[in-house]
mmCIF file of the N, C-alpha and C atoms, coordinates in Angstrom:
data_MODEL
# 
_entry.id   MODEL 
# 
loop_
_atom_site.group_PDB 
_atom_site.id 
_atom_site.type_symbol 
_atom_site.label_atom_id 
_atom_site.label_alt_id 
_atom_site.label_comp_id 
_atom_site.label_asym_id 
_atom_site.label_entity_id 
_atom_site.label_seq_id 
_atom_site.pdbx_PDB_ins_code 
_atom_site.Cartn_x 
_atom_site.Cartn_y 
_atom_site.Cartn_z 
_atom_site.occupancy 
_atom_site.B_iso_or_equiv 
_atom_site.pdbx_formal_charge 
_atom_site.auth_seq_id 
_atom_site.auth_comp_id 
_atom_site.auth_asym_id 
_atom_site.auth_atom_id 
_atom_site.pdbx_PDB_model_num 
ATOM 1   N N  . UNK A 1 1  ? 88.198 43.404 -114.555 1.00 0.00 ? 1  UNK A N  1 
ATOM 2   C CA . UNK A 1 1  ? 88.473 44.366 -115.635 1.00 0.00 ? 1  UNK A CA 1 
ATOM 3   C C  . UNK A 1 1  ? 87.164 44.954 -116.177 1.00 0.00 ? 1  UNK A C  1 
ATOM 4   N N  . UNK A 1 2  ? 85.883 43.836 -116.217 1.00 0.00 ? 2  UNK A N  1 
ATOM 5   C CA . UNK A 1 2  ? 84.837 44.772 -116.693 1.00 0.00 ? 2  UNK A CA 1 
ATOM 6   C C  . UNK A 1 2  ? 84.342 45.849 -115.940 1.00 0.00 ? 2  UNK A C  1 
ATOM 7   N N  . UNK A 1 3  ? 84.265 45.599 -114.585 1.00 0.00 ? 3  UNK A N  1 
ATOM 8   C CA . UNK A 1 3  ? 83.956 46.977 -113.392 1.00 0.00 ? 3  UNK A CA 1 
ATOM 9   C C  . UNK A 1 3  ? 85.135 48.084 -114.127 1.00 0.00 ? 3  UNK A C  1 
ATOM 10  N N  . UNK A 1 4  ? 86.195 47.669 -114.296 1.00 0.00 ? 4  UNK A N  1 
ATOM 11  C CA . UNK A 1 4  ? 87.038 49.317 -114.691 1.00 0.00 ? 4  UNK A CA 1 
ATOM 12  C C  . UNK A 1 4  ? 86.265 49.881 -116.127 1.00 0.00 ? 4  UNK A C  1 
ATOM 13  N N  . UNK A 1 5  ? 86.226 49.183 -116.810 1.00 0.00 ? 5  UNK A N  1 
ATOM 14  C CA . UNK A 1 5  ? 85.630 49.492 -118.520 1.00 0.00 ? 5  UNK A CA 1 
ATOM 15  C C  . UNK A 1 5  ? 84.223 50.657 -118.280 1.00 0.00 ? 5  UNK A C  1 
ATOM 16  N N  . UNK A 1 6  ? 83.401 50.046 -116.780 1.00 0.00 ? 6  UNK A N  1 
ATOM 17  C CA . UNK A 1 6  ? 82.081 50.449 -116.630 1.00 0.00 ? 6  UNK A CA 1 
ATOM 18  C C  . UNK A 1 6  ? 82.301 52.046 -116.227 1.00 0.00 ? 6  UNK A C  1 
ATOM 19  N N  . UNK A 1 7  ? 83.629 51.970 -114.852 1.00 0.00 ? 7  UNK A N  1 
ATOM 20  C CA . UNK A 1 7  ? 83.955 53.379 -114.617 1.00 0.00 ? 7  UNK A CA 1 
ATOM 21  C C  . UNK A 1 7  ? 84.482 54.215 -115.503 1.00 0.00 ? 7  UNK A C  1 
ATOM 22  N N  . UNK A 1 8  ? 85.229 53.468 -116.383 1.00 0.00 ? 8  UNK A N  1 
ATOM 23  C CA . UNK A 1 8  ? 85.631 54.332 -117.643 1.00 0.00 ? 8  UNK A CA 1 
ATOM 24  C C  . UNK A 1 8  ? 84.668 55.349 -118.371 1.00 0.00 ? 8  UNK A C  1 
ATOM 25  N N  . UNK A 1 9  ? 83.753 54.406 -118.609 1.00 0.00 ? 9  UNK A N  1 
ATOM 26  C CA . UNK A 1 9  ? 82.489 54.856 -119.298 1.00 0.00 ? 9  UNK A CA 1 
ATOM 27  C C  . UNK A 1 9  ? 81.602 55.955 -118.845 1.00 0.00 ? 9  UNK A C  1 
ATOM 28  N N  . UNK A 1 10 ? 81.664 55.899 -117.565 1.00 0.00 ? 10 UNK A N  1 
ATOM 29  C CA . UNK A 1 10 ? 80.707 56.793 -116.381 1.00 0.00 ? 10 UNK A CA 1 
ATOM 30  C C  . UNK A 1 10 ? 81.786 58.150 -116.228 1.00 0.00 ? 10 UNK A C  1 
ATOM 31  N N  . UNK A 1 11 ? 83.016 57.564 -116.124 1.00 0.00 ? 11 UNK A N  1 
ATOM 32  C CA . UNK A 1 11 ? 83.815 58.854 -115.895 1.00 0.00 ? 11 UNK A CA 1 
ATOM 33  C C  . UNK A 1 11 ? 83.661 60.034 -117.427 1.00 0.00 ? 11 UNK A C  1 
ATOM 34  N N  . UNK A 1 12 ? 83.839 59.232 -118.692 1.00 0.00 ? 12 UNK A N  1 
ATOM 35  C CA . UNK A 1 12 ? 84.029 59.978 -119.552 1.00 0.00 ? 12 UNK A CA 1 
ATOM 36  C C  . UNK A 1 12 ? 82.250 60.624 -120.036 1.00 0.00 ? 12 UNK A C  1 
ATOM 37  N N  . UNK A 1 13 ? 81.560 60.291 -119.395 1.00 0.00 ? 13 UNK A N  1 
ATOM 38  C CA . UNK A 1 13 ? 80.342 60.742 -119.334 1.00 0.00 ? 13 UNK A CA 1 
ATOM 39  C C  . UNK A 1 13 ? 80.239 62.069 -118.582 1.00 0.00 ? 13 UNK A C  1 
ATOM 40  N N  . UNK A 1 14 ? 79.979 61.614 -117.069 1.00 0.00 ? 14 UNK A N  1 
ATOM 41  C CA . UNK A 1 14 ? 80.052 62.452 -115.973 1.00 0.00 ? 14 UNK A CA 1 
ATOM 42  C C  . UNK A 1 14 ? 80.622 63.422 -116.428 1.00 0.00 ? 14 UNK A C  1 
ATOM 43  N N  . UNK A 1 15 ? 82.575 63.418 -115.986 1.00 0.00 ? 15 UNK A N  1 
ATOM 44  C CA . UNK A 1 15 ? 83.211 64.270 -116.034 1.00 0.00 ? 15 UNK A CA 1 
ATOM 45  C C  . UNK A 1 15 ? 83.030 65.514 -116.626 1.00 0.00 ? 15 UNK A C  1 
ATOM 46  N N  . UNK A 1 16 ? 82.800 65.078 -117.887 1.00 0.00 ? 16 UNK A N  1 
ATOM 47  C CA . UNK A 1 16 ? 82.600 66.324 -118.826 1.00 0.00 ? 16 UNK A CA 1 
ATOM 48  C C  . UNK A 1 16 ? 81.706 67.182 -118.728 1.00 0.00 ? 16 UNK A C  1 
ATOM 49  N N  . UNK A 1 17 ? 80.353 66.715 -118.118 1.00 0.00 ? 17 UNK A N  1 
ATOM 50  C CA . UNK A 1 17 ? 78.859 67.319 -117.437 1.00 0.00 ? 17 UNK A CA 1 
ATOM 51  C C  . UNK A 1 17 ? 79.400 68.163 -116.712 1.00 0.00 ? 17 UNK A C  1 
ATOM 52  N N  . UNK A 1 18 ? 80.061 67.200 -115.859 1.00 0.00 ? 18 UNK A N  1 
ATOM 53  C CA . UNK A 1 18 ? 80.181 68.593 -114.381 1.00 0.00 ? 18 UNK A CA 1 
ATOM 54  C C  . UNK A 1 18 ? 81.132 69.391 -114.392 1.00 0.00 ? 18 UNK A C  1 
ATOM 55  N N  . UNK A 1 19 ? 82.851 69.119 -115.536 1.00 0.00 ? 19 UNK A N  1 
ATOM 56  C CA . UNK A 1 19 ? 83.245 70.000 -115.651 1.00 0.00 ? 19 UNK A CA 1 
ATOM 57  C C  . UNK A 1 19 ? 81.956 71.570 -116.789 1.00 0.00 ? 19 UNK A C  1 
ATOM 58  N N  . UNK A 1 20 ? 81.604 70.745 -117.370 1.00 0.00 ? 20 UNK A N  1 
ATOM 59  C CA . UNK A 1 20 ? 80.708 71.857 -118.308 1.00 0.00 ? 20 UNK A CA 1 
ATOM 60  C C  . UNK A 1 20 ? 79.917 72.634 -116.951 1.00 0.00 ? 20 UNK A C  1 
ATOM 61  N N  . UNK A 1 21 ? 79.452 72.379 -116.065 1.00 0.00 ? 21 UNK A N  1 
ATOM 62  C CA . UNK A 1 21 ? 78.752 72.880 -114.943 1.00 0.00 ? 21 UNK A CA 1 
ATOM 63  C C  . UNK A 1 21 ? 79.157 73.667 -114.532 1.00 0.00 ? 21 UNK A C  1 
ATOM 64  N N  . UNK A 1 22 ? 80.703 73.129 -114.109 1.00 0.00 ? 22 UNK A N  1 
ATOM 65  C CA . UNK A 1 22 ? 81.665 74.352 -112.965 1.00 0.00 ? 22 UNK A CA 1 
ATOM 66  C C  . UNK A 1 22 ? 82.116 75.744 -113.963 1.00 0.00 ? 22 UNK A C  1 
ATOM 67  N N  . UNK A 1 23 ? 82.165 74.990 -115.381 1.00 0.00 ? 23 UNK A N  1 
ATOM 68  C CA . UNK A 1 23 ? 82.725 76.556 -116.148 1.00 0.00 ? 23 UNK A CA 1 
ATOM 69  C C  . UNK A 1 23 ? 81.396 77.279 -116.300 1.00 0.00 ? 23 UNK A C  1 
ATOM 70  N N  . UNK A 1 24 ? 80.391 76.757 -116.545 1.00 0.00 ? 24 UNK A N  1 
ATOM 71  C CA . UNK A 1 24 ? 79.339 77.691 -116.985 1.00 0.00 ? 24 UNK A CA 1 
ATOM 72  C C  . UNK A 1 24 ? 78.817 78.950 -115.448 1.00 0.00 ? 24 UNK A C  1 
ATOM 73  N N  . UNK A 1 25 ? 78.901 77.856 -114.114 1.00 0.00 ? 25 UNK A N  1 
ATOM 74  C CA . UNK A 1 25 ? 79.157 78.273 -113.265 1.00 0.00 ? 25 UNK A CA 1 
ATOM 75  C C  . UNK A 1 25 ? 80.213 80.146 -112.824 1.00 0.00 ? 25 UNK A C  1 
ATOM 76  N N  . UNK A 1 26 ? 81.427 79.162 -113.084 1.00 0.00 ? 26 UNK A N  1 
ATOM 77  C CA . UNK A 1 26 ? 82.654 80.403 -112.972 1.00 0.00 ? 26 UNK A CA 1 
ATOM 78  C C  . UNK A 1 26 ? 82.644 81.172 -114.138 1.00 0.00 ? 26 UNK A C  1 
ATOM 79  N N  . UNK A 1 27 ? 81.812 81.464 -115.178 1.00 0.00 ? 27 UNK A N  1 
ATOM 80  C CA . UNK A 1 27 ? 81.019 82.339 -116.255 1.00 0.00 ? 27 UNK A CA 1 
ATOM 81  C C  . UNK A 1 27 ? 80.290 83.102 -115.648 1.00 0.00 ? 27 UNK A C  1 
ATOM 82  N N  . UNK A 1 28 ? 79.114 83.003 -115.182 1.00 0.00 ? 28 UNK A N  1 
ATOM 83  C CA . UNK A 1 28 ? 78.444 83.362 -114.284 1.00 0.00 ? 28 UNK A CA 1 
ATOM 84  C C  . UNK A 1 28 ? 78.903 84.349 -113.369 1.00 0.00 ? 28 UNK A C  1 
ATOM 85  N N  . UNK A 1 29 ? 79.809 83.992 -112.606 1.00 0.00 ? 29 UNK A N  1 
ATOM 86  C CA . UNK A 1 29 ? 80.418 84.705 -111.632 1.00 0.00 ? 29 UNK A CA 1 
ATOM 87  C C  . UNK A 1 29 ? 80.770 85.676 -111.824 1.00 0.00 ? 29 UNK A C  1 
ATOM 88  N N  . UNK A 1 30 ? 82.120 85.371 -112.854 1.00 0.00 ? 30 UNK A N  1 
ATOM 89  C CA . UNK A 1 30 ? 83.032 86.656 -113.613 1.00 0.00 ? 30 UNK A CA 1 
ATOM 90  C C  . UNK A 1 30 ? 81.965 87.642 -114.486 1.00 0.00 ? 30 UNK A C  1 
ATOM 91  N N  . UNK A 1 31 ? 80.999 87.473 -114.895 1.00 0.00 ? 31 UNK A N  1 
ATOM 92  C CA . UNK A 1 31 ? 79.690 88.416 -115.513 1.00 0.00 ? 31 UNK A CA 1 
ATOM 93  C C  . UNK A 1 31 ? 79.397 89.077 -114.178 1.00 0.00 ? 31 UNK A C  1 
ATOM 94  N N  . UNK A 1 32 ? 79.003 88.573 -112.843 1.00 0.00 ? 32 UNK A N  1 
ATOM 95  C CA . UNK A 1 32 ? 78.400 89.162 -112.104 1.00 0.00 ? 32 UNK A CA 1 
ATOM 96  C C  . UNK A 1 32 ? 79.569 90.410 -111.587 1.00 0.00 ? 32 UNK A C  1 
ATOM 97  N N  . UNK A 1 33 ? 80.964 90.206 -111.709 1.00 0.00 ? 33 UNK A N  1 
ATOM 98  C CA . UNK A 1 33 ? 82.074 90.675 -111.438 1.00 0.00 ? 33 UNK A CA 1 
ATOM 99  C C  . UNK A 1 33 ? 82.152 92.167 -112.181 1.00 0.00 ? 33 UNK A C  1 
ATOM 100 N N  . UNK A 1 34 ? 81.560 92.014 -113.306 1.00 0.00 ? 34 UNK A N  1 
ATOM 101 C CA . UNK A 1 34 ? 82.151 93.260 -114.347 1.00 0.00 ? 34 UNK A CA 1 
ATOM 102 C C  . UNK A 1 34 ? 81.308 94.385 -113.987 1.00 0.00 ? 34 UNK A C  1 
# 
């Protein structure tokens, strides 16, 4: 159970980074679009 607690932790870290990445990303794009 402590290995899951650890991924927990890493996921709610991570995740949010790289979703923040992919939108700032597909921002980017749609600017280059207009």
């Amino acid at each position: 159970m402590g290995e899951g607690g650890v991924g927990v932790k890493f996921y709610t870290i991570k995740l949010p980074k790289f979703l923040g990445g992919m939108v700032k990303v597909l921002l980017g794009v749609f600017n280059k679009q207009k």
